[in-house]
MARKOL-740898 format. One record per residue (C-alpha): residue in three letters; x, z, y. Coordinates in steps of 0.25 Angstrom, whole numbers, padded with zeros to 4 digits, always signed. Example, Ala and Ser with C-alpha at 12.3 -4.5 7.8 and 13.67 -1.06 7.14 Angstrom:
2
ala+0049+0031-0018ser+0055+0029-0004
# end
This chain:
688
unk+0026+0662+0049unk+0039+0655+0046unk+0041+0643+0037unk+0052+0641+0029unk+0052+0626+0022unk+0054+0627+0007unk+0066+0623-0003unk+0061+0613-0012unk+0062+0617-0027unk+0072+0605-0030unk+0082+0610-0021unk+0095+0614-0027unk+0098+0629-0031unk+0108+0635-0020unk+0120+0639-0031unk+0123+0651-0021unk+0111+0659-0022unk+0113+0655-0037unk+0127+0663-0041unk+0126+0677-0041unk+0139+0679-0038unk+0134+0674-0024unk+0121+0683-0023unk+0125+0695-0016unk+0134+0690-0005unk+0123+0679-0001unk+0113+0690-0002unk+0122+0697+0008unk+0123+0686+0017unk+0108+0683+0018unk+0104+0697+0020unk+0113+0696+0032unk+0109+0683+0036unk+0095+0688+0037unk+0098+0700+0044unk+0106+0696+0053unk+0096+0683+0057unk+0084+0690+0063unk+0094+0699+0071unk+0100+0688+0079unk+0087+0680+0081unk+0079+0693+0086unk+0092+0698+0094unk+0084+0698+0108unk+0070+0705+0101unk+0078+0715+0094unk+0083+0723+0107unk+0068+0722+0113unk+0063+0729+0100unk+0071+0738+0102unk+0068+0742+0116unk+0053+0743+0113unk+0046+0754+0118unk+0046+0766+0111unk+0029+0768+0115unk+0027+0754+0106unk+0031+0762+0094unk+0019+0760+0084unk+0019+0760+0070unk+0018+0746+0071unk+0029+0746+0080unk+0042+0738+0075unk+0052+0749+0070unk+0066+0750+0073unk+0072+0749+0060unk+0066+0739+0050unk+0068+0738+0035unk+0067+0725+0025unk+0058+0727+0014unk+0055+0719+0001unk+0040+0716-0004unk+0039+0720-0017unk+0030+0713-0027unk+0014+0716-0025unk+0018+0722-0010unk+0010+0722+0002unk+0015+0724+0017unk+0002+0732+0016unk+0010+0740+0006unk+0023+0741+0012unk+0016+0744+0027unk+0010+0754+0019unk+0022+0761+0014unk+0029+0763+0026unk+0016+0769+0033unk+0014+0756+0042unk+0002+0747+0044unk+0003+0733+0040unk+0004+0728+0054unk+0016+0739+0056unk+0023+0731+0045unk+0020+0717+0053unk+0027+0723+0065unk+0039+0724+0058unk+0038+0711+0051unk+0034+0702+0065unk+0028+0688+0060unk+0028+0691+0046unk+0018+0690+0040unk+0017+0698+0029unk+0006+0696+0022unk+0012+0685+0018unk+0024+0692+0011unk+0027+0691-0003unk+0037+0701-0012unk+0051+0698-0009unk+0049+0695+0004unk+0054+0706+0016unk+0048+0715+0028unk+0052+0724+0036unk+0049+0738+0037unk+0051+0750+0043unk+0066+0753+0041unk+0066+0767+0044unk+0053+0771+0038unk+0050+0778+0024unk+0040+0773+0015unk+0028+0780+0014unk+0023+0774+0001unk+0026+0762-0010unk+0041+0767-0010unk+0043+0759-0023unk+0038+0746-0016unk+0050+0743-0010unk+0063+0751-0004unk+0066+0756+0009unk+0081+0752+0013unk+0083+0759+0027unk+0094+0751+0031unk+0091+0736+0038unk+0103+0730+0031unk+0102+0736+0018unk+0088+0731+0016unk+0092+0718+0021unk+0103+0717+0010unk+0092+0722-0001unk+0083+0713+0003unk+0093+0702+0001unk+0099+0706-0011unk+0087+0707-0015unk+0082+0694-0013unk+0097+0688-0018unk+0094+0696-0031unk+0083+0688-0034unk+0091+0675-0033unk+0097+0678-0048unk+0085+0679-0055unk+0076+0669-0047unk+0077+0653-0045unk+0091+0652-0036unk+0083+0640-0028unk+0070+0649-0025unk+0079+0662-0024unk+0086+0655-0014unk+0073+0650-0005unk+0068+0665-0005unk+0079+0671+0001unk+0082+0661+0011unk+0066+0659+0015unk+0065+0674+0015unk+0078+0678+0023unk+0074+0664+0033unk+0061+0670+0035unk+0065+0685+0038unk+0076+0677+0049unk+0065+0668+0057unk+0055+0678+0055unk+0060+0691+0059unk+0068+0682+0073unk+0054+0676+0075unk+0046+0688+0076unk+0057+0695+0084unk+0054+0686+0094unk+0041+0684+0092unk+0041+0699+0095unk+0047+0697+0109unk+0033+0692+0114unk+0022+0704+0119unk+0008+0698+0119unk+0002+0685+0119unk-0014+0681+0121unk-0021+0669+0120unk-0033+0664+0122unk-0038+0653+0117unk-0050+0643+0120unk-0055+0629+0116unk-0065+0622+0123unk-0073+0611+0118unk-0064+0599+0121unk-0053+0608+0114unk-0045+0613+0125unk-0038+0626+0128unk-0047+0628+0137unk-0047+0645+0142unk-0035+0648+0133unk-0025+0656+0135unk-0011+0661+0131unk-0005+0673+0137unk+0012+0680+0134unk+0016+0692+0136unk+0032+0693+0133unk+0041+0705+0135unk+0053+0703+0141unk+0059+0715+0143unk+0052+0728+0136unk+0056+0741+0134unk+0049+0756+0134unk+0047+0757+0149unk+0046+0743+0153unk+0042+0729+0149unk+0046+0714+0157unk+0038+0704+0152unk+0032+0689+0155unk+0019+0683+0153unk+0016+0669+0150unk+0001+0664+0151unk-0006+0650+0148unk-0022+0648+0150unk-0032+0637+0152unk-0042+0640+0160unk-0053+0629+0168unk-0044+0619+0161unk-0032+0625+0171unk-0019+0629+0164unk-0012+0641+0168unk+0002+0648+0166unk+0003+0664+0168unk+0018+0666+0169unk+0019+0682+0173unk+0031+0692+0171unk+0028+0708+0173unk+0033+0721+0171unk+0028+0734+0162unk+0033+0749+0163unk+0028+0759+0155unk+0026+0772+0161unk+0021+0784+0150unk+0009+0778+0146unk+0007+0768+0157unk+0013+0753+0160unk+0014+0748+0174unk+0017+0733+0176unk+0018+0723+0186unk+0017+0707+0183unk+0018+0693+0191unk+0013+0680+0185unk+0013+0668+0191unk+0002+0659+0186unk+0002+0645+0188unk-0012+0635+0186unk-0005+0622+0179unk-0018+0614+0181unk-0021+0616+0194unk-0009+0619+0200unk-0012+0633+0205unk-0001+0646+0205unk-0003+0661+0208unk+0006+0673+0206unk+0000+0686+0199unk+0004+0701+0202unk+0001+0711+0193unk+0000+0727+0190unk-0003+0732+0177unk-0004+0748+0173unk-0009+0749+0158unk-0009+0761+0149unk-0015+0764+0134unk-0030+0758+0134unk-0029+0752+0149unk-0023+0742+0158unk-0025+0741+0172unk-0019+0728+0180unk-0021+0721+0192unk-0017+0707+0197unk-0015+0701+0210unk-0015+0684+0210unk-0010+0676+0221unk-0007+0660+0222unk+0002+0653+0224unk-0004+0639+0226unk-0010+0633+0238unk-0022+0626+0240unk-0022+0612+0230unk-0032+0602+0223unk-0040+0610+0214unk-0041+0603+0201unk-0057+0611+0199unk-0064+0604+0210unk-0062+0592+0221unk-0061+0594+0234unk-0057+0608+0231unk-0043+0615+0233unk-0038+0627+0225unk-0028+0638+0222unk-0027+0652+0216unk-0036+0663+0223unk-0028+0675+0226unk-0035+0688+0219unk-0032+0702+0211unk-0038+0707+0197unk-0039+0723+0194unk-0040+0724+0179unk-0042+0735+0168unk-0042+0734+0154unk-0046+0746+0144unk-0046+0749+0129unk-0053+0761+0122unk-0042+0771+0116unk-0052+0773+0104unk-0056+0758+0104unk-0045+0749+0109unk-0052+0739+0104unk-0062+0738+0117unk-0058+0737+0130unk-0063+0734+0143unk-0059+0726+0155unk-0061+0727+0170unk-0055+0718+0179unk-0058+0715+0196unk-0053+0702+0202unk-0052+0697+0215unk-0049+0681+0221unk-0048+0678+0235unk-0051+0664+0241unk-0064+0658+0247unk-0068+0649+0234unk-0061+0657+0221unk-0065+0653+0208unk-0065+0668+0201unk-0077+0665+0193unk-0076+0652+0188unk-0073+0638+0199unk-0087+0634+0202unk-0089+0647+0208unk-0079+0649+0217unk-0080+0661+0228unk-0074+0667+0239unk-0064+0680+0237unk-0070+0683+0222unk-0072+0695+0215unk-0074+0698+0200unk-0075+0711+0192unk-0073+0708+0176unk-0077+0718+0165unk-0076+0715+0150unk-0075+0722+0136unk-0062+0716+0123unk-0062+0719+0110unk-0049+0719+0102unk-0051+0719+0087unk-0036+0717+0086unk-0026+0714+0093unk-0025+0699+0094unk-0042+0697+0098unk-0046+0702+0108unk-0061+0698+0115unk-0069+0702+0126unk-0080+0700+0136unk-0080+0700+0151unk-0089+0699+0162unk-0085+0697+0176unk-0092+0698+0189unk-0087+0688+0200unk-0091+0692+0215unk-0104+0684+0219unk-0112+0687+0205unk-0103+0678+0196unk-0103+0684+0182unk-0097+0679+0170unk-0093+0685+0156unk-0083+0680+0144unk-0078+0683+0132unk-0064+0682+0130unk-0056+0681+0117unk-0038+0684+0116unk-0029+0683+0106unk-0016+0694+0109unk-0006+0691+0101unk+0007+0698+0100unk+0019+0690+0094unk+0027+0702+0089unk+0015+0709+0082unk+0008+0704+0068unk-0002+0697+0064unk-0008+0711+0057unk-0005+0717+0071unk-0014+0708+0078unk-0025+0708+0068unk-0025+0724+0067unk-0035+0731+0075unk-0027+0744+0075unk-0017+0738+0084unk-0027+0735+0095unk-0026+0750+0101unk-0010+0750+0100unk-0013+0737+0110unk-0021+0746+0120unk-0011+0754+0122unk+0001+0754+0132unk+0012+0753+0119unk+0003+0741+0113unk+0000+0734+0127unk+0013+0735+0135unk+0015+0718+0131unk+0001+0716+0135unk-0003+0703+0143unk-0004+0705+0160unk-0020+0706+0162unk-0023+0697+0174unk-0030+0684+0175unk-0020+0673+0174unk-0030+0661+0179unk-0029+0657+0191unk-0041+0661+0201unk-0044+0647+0211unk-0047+0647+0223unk-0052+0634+0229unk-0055+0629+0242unk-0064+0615+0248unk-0054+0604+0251unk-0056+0600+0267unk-0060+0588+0262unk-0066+0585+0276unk-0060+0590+0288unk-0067+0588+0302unk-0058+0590+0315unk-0062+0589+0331unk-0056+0590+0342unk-0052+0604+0348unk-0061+0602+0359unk-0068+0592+0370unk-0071+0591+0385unk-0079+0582+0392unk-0086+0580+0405unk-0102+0585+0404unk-0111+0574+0399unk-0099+0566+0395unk-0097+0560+0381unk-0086+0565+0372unk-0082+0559+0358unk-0078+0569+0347unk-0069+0561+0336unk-0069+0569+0324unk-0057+0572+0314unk-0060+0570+0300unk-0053+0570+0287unk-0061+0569+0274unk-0059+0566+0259unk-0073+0558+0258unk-0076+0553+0271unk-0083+0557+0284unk-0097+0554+0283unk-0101+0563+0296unk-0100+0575+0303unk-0108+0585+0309unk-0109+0589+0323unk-0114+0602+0330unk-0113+0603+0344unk-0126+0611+0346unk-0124+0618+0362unk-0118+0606+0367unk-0130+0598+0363unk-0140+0608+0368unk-0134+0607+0382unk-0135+0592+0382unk-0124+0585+0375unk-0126+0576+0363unk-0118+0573+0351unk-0116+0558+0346unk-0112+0555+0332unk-0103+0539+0335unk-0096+0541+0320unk-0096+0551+0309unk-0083+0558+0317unk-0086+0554+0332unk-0095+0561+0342unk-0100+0559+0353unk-0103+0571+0362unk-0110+0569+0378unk-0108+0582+0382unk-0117+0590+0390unk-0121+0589+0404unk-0114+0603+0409unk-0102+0610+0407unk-0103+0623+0400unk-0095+0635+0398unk-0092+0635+0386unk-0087+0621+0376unk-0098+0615+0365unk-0093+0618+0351unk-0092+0603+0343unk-0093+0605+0328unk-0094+0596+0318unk-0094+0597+0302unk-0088+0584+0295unk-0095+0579+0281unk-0089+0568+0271unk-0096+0558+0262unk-0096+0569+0251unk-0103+0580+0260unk-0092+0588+0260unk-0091+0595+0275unk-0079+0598+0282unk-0074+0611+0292unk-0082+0612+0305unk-0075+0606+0316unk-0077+0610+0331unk-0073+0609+0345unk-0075+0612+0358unk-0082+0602+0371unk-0082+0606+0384unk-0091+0600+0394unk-0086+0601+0407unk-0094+0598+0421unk-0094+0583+0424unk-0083+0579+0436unk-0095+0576+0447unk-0092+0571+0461unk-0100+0573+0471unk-0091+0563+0480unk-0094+0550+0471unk-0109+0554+0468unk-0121+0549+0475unk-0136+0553+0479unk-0146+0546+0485unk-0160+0546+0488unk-0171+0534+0487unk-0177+0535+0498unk-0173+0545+0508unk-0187+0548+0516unk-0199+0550+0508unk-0213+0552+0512unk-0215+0568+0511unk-0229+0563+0501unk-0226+0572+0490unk-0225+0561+0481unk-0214+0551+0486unk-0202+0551+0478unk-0186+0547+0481unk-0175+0545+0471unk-0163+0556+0473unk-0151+0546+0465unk-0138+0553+0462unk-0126+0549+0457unk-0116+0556+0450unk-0100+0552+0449unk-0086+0558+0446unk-0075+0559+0452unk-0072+0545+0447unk-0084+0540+0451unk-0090+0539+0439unk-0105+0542+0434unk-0107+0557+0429unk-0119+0557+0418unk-0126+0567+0412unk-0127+0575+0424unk-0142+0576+0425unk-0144+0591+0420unk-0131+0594+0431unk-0139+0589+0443unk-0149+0599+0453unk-0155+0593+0464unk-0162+0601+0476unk-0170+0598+0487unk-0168+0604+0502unk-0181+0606+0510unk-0179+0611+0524unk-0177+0626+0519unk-0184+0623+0506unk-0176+0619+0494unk-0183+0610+0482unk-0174+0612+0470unk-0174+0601+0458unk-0167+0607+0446unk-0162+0598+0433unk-0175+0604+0427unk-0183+0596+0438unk-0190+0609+0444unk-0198+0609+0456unk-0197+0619+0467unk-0211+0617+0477unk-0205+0622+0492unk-0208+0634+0497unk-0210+0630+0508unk-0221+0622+0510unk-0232+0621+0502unk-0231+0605+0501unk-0226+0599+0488unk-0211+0600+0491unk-0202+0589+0486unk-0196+0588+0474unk-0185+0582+0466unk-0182+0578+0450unk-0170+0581+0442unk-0159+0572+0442unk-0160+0560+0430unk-0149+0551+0426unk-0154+0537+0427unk-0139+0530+0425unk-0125+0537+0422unk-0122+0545+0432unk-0135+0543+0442unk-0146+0553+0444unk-0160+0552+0450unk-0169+0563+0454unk-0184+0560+0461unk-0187+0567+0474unk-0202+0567+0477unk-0207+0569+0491unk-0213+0583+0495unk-0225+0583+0506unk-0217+0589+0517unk-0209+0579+0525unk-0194+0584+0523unk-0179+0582+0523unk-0175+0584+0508unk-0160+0587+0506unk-0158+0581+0492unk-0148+0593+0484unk-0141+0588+0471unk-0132+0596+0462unk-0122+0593+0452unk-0121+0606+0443unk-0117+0615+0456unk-0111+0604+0464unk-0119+0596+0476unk-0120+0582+0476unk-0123+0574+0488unk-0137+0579+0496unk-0147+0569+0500unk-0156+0570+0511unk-0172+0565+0509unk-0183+0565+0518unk-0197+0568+0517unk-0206+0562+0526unk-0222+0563+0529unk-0228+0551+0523unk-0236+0540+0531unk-0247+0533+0523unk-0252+0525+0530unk-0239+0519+0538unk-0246+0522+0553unk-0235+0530+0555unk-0242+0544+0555unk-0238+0552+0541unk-0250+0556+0534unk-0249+0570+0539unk-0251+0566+0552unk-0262+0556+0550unk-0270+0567+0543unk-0267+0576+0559unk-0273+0564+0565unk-0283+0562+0557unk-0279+0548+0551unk-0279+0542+0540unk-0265+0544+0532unk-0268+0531+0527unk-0273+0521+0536unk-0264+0519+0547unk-0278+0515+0557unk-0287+0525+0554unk-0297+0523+0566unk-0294+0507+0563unk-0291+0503+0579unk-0280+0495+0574unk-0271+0506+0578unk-0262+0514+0570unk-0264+0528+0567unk-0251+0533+0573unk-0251+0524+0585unk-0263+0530+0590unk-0259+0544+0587unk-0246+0539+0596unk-0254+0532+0606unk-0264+0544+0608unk-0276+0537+0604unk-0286+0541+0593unk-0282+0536+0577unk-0296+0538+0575unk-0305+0532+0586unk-0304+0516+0584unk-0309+0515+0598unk-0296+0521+0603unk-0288+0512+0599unk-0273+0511+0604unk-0263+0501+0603unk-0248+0501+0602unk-0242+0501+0619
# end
């Protein structure tokens, strides 16, 4: 509504207005002031009016030709809408931002201009040409000016002839805007938060086509976002087809997509589908620390239907579809991966301006949730009236009372977030070492809140005998295995900071090779050489190992195989310390231990004596390649020092362990030697 401020009483009378010599040509002039006004500020909206499309044609549409007319005393609007057979809100349509039931007699409307009355003919003329009406209406108005107060006269006819100009250009190009929601919601602190305010304006439109723009704002998690979109309609029969784009751009989080849209609608249905793509690369997410974010890729499938006999209900169906591994579809805290969600809901338009509704959506992973949602549609060019009327709500289901309806898509912008490598844990590639040798790993660490230690698995390299030695929370000391293998030890390791957050699993790669052993620098020997063949007596078989530079090679022990060779019968001693008995004779054969590792790089294994008097050849084995032999004797034993072994006292019938045994003062042996009787001490013998 315009304002115009008021003369005050005391102001002097304007003489011109006064003389009625100078009545009729200022009545001319005015009324072509005031027509002429309004046709220059609506230029632009006039020649769009005119290429409306014939199927808008309603009797509440704007007619080509409009007349002035001049409310009688005691006349309603609801009376003249009446007599040219139109409803009140087809009256509105041709007096835009008017509002009308605010009108007092004397003031001015249009109405049709080529129309007939249908009733209340003596209510008021019907001038069927623009111009003449608008010199009646004038002259009228000047006519009053010689029998009213030339000071008041004067204010009506300027307020009345200002407030037609503004009016009329005002609503013309308030009548260039198609459809505008918004939503409004305060929160408890007073905040906008959830409102929304969506445009629709034409820019081009005609019968077969429409361009146009849309312009959106919301608030939605405390985010602000702007929709900026342009599209495309073509009416075909009783379809329109229509393609849109709309770049959408999170001015709080800093986070921009593109939007791709197809739209098919006909009376009582719309069909669209949306494709969303972003725009922005991974960033700080302003929903959570430690967290990045940027718009999920995904596609919506909508439809929207009204009942023909109802167009007051309609129901919605809409399948939606996000693509990242932590999306937030259904609300930030539960975030998943590639979501789905399938909404259906129910609205109900009492009139055009409200509309309400209920949906209830299923997100993928049991996630429901329902709302209820409240908008406000309002149309610039159309009244008040208009908006209130319920009747008008099925012109609006149709394809005629739709065609400047808003792009249906979801203009937020679906997050997809992401864990910050807050801790990231590196080793090297891979390592090599000699078997039984001691590496040291030296980790690679880079984190937010400090290391505070990490992990290691290395669970087949430990089986076979290596060890892992944490020296710091990113060093570690591995002693590899005693023998080669095939194939390398897998190293893995898992860091974790002071805030239990863990970082990527790090591996690499060890491979134990065979330790450099020479068999030139190493040595073997035997303490002592010749041992009494007892069964009991035992010698120490000492070897030891060295590289090629001479240097001690530990950790060999489970490497080393030792044998024993009898005559033709071979004692084997294994690293498992196993025991063969000879086949060859039925005495307790000798026998060897497994090797032991007393100092770096030396090796001891116990030979004990067998009961047979041998030559033992001492065998030792590094993996598969011979070390140095050594030779050992075994000899029968010779208790009692007389110089006959035991074997042969008990032939003779001596005592083993007396070397006298028929007490003559002479040995046992020197008698056997000098032919006398061991056992008779009357035989006695003396050395020659």
């Amino acid at each position: 509504m315009f304002l115009l401020k008021k003369t005050r009483r005391n102001d002097p009378p304007v003489r011109l207005f006064t003389d009625r010599r100078y009545m009729r040509p200022v009545a001319y002039i005015l009324a072509g002031l005031q027509a002429f006004t309004p046709l220059a500020l609506s230029a632009a909206s006039v020649s769009r009016i005119n290429s409306a499309p014939q199927s808008l044609s309603t009797k509440t549409s704007l007619p080509q030709e409009r007349a002035i007319y001049v409310l009688k005393p005691g006349e309603t609007i609801w009376d003249v809408a009446a007599s040219y057979g139109l409803k009140p809100d087809g009256l509105q349509s041709l007096n835009p931002g008017r509002i009308l039931d605010q009108l007092n007699a004397g003031d001015t409307i249009f109405v049709p201009g080529g129309s007939t009355k249908t009733s209340r003919s003596e209510s008021g003329t019907q001038p069927t040409d623009t111009k003449d009406n608008q010199l009646a209406l004038h002259l009228t108005r000047a006519a009053g000016l010689a029998t009213a107060d030339s000071s008041q006269a004067t204010k009506s006819l300027a307020a009345g002839m200002a407030t037609d100009a503004v009016s009329s250009a005002a609503n013309e190009w308030l009548s260039q805007f198609g459809t505008v929601r918004l939503g409004l919601s305060v929160d408890q602190d007073m905040k906008l938060n959830g409102s929304s305010f969506d445009m629709l304006l034409p820019l081009y439109d005609s019968q077969q086509a429409m361009l146009f723009t849309q312009l959106g704002l919301r608030n939605k998690d405390e985010r602000n976002t702007v929709n900026l979109g342009a599209g495309v309609r073509t009416f075909h029969n009783n379809w329109m087809l229509g393609g849109n784009v709309f770049l959408d751009n999170d001015l709080t989080g800093n986070n921009r997509r593109v939007g791709l849209g197809a739209e098919a609608w006909g009376d009582y249905l719309k069909l669209s589908g949306n494709y969303y793509l972003g725009l922005t690369r991974w960033h700080q997410s302003r929903d959570f620390a430690d967290y990045d974010e940027r718009p999920a890729n995904g596609y919506d499938l909508r439809a929207e239907a009204y009942l023909p006999h109802h167009p007051q209900l309609g129901g919605k169906l809409m399948y939606e579809k996000y693509f990242g591994n932590e999306v937030a579809l259904a609300s930030n805290n539960d975030r998943q991966k590639n979501p789905k969600a399938l909404t259906t809901g129910v609205n109900y338009t009492p009139f055009p301006l409200l509309k309400v509704g209920a949906e209830h959506r299923i997100v993928s992973g049991g996630k429901n949730d329902s709302q209820v949602n409240m908008a406000l549609t309002i149309r610039p060019s159309d009244s008040l009236a208009k908006h209130l009327d319920p009747d008008a709500v099925g012109l609006s289901r149709t394809l005629a009372g739709s065609r400047t309806d808003l792009v249906e898509r979801n203009n937020n912008i679906v997050l997809d977030y992401r864990k910050q490598e807050l801790l990231k844990l590196s080793l090297p590639a891979q390592l090599a070492g000699q078997a039984t040798s001691v590496l040291t790993v030296q980790a690679s660490v880079q984190s937010k809140y400090g290391l505070q230690n990490i992990d290691w698995q290395a669970p087949q390299l430990v089986a076979d005998g290596g060890t892992l030695n944490v020296t710091s929370p990113d060093t570690l000391s591995i002693t590899l295995p005693p023998k080669a293998t095939a194939l390398p030890y897998v190293l893995s390791g898992v860091a974790r900071d002071s805030r239990n957050n863990v970082s990527n699993r790090a591996v690499t790669h060890i491979t134990v090779n065979d330790a450099p052993v020479s068999a030139t620098h190493s040595e073997k020997t035997i303490t002592p050489e010749i041992l009494p063949a007892d069964g009991r007596s035992t010698a120490v078989v000492m070897l030891k190992l060295r590289n090629a530079a001479n240097e001690p090679v530990t950790g060999q022990s489970e490497q080393l195989t030792v044998t024993l060779a009898v005559q033709s019968n071979i004692v084997v001693k294994t690293f498992r310390a196993m025991t063969a008995k000879l086949r060859a004779s039925p005495q307790t054969p000798p026998s060897i231990s497994a090797y032991k590792e007393t100092s770096p790089g030396v090796y001891e294994a116990l030979l004990t004596a067998g009961q047979q008097p041998v030559e033992l050849n001492v065998i030792t084995y590094w993996n598969d390649t011979m070390m140095k032999t050594g030779l050992m004797s075994l000899v029968n034993p010779d208790s009692d020092g007389d110089g006959l072994t035991d074997e042969e006292e008990l032939v003779h019938g001596t005592d083993p362990n007396n070397p006298d045994t028929d007490g003559d003062g002479v040995s046992d042996k020197d008698e056997i030697t000098n032919g006398s009787d061991p056992l008779d001490p009357n035989d006695p013998v003396k050395d020659p």
